[in-house]
C-alpha positions in Angstrom: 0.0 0.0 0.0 1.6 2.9 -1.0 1.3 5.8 1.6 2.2 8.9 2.7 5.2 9.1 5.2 5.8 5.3 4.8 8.2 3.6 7.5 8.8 0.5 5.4 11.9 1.1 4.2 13.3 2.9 7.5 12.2 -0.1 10.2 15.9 -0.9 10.5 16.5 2.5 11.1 14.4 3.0 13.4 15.0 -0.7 15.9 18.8 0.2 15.7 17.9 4.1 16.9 15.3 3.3 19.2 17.3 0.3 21.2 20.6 2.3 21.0 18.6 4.5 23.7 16.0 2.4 25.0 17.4 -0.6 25.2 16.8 -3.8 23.7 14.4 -5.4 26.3 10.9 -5.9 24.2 8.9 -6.9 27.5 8.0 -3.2 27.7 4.9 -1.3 26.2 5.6 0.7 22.6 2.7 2.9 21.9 2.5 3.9 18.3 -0.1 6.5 18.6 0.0 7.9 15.0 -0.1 4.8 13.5 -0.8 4.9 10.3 -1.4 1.9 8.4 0.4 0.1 11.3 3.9 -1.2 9.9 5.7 0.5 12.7 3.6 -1.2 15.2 3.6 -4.7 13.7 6.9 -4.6 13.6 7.5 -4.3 17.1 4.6 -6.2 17.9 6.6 -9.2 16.4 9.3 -8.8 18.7 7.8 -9.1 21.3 6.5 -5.9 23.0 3.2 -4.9 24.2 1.5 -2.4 21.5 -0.7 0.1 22.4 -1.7 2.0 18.4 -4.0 5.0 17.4 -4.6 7.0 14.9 -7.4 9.3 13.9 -8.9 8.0 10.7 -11.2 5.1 10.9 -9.0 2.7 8.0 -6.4 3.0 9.9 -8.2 2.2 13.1 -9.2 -0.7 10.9 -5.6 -1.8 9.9 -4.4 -1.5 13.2 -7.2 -3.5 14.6 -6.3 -6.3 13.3 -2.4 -6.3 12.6 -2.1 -5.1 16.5 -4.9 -6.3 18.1 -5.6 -9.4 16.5 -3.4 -12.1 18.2 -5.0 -15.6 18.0 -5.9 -17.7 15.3 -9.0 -16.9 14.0 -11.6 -19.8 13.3 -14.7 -18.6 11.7 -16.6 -21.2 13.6 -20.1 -19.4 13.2 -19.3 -19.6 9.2 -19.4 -23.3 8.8 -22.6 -24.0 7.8 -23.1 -20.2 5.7 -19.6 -21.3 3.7 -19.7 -24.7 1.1 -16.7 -27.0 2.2 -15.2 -24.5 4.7 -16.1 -27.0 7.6 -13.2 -29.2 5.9 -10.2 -26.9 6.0 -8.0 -26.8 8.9 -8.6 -23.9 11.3 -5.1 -22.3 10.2 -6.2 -21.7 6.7 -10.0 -21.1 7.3 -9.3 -17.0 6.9 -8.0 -17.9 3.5 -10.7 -20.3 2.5 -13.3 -17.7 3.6 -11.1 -14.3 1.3 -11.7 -16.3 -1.7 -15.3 -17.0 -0.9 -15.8 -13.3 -1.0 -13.7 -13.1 -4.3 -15.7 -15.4 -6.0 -19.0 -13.2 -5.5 -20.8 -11.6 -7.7 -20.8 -7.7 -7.9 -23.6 -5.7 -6.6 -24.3 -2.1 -7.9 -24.0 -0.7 -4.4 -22.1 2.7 -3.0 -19.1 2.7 -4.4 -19.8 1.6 -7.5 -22.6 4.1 -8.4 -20.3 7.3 -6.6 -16.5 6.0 -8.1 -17.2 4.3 -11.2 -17.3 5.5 -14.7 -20.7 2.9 -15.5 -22.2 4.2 -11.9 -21.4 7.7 -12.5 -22.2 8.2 -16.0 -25.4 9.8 -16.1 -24.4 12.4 -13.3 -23.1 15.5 -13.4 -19.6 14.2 -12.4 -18.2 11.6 -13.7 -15.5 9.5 -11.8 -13.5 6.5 -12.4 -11.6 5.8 -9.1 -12.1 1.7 -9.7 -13.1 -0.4 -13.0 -17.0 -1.0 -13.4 -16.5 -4.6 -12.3 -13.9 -4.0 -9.4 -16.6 -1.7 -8.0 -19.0 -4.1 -8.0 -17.3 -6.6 -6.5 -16.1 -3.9 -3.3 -19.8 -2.9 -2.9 -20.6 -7.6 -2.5 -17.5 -7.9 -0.6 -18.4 -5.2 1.8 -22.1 -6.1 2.5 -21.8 -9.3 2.8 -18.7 -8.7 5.4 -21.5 -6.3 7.7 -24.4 -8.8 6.7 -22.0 -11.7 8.5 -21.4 -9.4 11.1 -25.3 -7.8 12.1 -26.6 -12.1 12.2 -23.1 -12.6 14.7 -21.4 -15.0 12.3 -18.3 -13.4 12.6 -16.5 -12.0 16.3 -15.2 -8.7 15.7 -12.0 -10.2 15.4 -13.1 -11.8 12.3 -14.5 -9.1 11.0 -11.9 -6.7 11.4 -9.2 -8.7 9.8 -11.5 -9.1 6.9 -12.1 -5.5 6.3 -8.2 -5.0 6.8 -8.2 -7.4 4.2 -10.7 -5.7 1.7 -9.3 -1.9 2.7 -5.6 -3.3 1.3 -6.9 -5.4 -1.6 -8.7 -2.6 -3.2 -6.0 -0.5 -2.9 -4.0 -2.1 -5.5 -6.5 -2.0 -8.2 -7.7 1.9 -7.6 -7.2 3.6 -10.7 -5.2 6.4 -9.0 -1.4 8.0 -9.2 -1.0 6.8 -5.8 -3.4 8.9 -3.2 -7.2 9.7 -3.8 -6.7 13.0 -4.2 -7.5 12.5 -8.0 -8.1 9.8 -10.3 -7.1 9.1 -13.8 -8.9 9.7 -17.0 -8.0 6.4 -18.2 -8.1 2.8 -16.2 -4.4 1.9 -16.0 -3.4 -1.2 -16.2 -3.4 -2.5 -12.6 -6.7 -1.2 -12.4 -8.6 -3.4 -15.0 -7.2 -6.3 -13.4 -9.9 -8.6 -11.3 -10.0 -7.5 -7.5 -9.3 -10.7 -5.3 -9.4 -10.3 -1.7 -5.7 -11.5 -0.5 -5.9 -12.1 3.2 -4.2 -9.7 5.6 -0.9 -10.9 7.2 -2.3 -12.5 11.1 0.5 -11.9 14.0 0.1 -14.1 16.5 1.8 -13.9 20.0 0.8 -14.3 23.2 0.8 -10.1 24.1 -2.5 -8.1 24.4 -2.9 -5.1 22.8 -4.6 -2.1 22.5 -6.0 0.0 19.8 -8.1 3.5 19.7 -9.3 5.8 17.2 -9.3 9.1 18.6 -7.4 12.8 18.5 -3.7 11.7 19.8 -3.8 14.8 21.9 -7.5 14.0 24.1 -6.1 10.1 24.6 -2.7 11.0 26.4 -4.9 10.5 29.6 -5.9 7.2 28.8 -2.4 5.8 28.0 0.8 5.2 29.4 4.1 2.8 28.3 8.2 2.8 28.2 8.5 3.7 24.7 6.5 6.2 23.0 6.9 6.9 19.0 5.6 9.5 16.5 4.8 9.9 13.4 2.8 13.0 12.8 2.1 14.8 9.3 4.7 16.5 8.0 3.1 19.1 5.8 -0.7 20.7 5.5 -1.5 17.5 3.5 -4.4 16.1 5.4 -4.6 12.4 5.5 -8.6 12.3 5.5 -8.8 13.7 1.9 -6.0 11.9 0.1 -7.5 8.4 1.3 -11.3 9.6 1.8 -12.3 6.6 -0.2 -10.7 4.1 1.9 -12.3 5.6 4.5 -15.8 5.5 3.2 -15.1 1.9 2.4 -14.1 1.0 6.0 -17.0 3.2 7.3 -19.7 2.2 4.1 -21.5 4.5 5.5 -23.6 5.8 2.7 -22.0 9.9 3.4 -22.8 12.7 1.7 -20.0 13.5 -0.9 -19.2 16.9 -3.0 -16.7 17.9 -5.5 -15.1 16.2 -8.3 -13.3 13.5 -6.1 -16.5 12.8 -4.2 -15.0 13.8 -0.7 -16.8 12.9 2.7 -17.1 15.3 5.2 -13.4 15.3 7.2 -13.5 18.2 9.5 -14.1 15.9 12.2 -10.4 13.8 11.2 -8.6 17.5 10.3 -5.1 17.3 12.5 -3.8 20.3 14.1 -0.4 18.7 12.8 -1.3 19.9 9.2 -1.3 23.3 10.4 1.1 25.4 10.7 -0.5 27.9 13.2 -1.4 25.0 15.2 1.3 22.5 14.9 4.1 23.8 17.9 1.4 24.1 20.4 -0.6 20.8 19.7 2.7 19.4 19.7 4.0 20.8 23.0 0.7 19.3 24.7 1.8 16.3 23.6 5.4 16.3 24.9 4.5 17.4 28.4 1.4 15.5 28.9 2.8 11.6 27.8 3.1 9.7 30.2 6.1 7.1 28.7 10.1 7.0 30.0 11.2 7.7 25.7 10.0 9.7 23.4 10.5 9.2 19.7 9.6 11.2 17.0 10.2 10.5 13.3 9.9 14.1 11.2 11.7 15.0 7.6 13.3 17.9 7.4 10.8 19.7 4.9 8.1 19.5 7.7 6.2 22.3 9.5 8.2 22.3 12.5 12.1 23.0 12.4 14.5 20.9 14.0 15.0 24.1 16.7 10.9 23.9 17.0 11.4 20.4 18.0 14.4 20.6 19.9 13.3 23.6 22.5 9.9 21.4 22.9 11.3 18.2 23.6 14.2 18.9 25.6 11.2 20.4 28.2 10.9 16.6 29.4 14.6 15.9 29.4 18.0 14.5 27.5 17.5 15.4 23.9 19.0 13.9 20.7 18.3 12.8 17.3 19.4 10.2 14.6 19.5 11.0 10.8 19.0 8.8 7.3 18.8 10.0 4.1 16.2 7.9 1.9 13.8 8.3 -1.4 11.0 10.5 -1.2 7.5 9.7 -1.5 6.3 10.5 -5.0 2.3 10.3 -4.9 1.6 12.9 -8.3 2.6 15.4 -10.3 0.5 18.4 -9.0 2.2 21.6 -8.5 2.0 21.3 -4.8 3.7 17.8 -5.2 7.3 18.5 -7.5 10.2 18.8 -5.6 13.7 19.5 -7.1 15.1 16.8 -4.4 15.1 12.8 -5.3 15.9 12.4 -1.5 14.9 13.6 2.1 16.8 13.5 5.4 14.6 11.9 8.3 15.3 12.9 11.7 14.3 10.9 14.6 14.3 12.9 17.4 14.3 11.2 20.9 14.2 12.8 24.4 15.2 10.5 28.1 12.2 11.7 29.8 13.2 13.1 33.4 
């Protein structure tokens, strides 16, 4: 899934940073409170340590739901007389057995289809072609019959989250998009006319507990505390809620109103004051003082709203400050004006402080 502010490629990075000052015992509680589409968390979850993950948007809520919270195997027991021949495979690969059921349905002319589809949209007034006719379809089946299972209780919400985990990142590769949904293309590329098949989400198992909220970073301080405490705010004003607004509607499928050419929801509920930059120091300094963790770690470019002195003066308020750098790649999601930047490369900082 390709997505802003990634930490795929800086995990490494990031383990050897974080134990060079925290240590390397992983019997300790890492909260990953903008989180994202949760590789940062599943990461560490797979080492061991206790996760506690947040982030405002409800997809990622979604994602982290089930690659943070969902620990145990998941059996689908309450499916074995809805499914044909699922009562014959092995509990381990029942969550497969059940994705391609849902592959194999037939399309319905539902939401998404008649709001982000060229065939659904053609008669209106705007026409938009975020997803092929048929791929469409197939969301709009997928998703209704993954709330139908779950209003008759045939699936625990355990089950049900890893399956629209699974149907938020298998849709994702066929959108017909540059890379974010901030605009589609006029033409179906060629990813895009290929078949959706739901491809089951990766299942972590270990024998932690986790936690996982969807809520302003800044109210849930009160609610949480740990040992190691990372952050990975926006960098810029790009707002996360518009340039994945349809995987939001798709985790939510909700039926919202929807305006404009890209046929955005209503976000100024999911705005962050991290996107702006009259906001950002202040909502930021909140969150330094108030966390109630032993290190905090915060992973920022240096093109972002806050300076590294910004950061610096705030942080070092709760104690021994320092950072780590890495050059890497920059995200490339379009070509808009906002989006061209002479540099192929960014420097990441992550900044830590030894809280006092």
């Amino acid at each position: 899934m390709n997505y802003l502010g990634s930490k795929l490629s800086l995990l490494r990075f990031l383990e050897k940073s974080i134990k060079k000052i925290a240590g390397s015992d992983s019997n300790r509680v890492f909260c990953d409170l903008f989180a994202g589409t949760g590789a940062v968390g599943a990461f560490f979850k797979k080492q061991g340590y206790r996760i506690v993950a947040n982030d405002i948007q409800y997809y990622s809520y979604v994602l982290n739901r089930h690659y943070i919270g969902n620990h145990k195997i998941l059996a689908f027991t309450k499916l074995l007389n809805e499914i044909p021949g699922l009562k014959k495979v092995k509990t381990d690969d029942r969550k497969d057995f059940v994705c391609d059921y849902l592959s194999q349905m037939k399309g319905k002319k539902g939401f998404i289809y008649k709001n982000y589809c060229l065939g659904g949209t053609q008669s209106a007034e705007i026409k938009r072609q975020y997803f092929s006719d048929e791929n469409g379809m197939k969301c709009d089946a997928i998703r209704q019959k993954i709330e139908s299972w779950k209003k008759q209780k045939l699936i625990s919400n355990n089950e049900y989250y890893f399956l629209l985990t699974s149907l938020v990142k298998s849709i994702d590769k066929y959108a017909n998009t540059a890379s974010v949904y901030g605009a589609f293309l006029k033409q179906l590329k060629k990813s895009a006319q290929n078949t959706l098949v739901l491809k089951p989400a990766e299942l972590i198992i270990n024998d932690q507990s986790h936690r996982v909220f969807n809520e302003d970073i800044n109210k849930l301080l009160n609610k949480v505390e740990g040992d190691i405490l990372y952050l990975d705010p926006p960098y810029n004003h790009r707002q996360y809620a518009t340039n994945y607004h349809l995987l939001e509607t798709i985790a939510r499928y909700d039926n919202p109103k929807i305006r404009g050419k890209t046929g955005l929801r209503d976000y100024r509920k999911q705005k962050s004051l991290y996107c702006s930059k009259l906001e950002v120091k202040k909502a930021f300094k909140d969150l330094i003082l108030n966390a109630k963790v032993k290190y905090i770690f915060l992973s920022y470019n240096n093109e972002g709203l806050m300076s590294a002195a910004d950061i610096k003066e705030i942080m070092s308020l709760r104690g021994k400050y320092g950072y780590f750098t890495k050059r890497y790649g920059r995200f490339k999601a379009d070509k808009s004006e906002n989006r061209n930047y002479s540099a192929s490369q960014t420097t990441e900082y992550l900044h830590y402080v030894v809280c006092e």
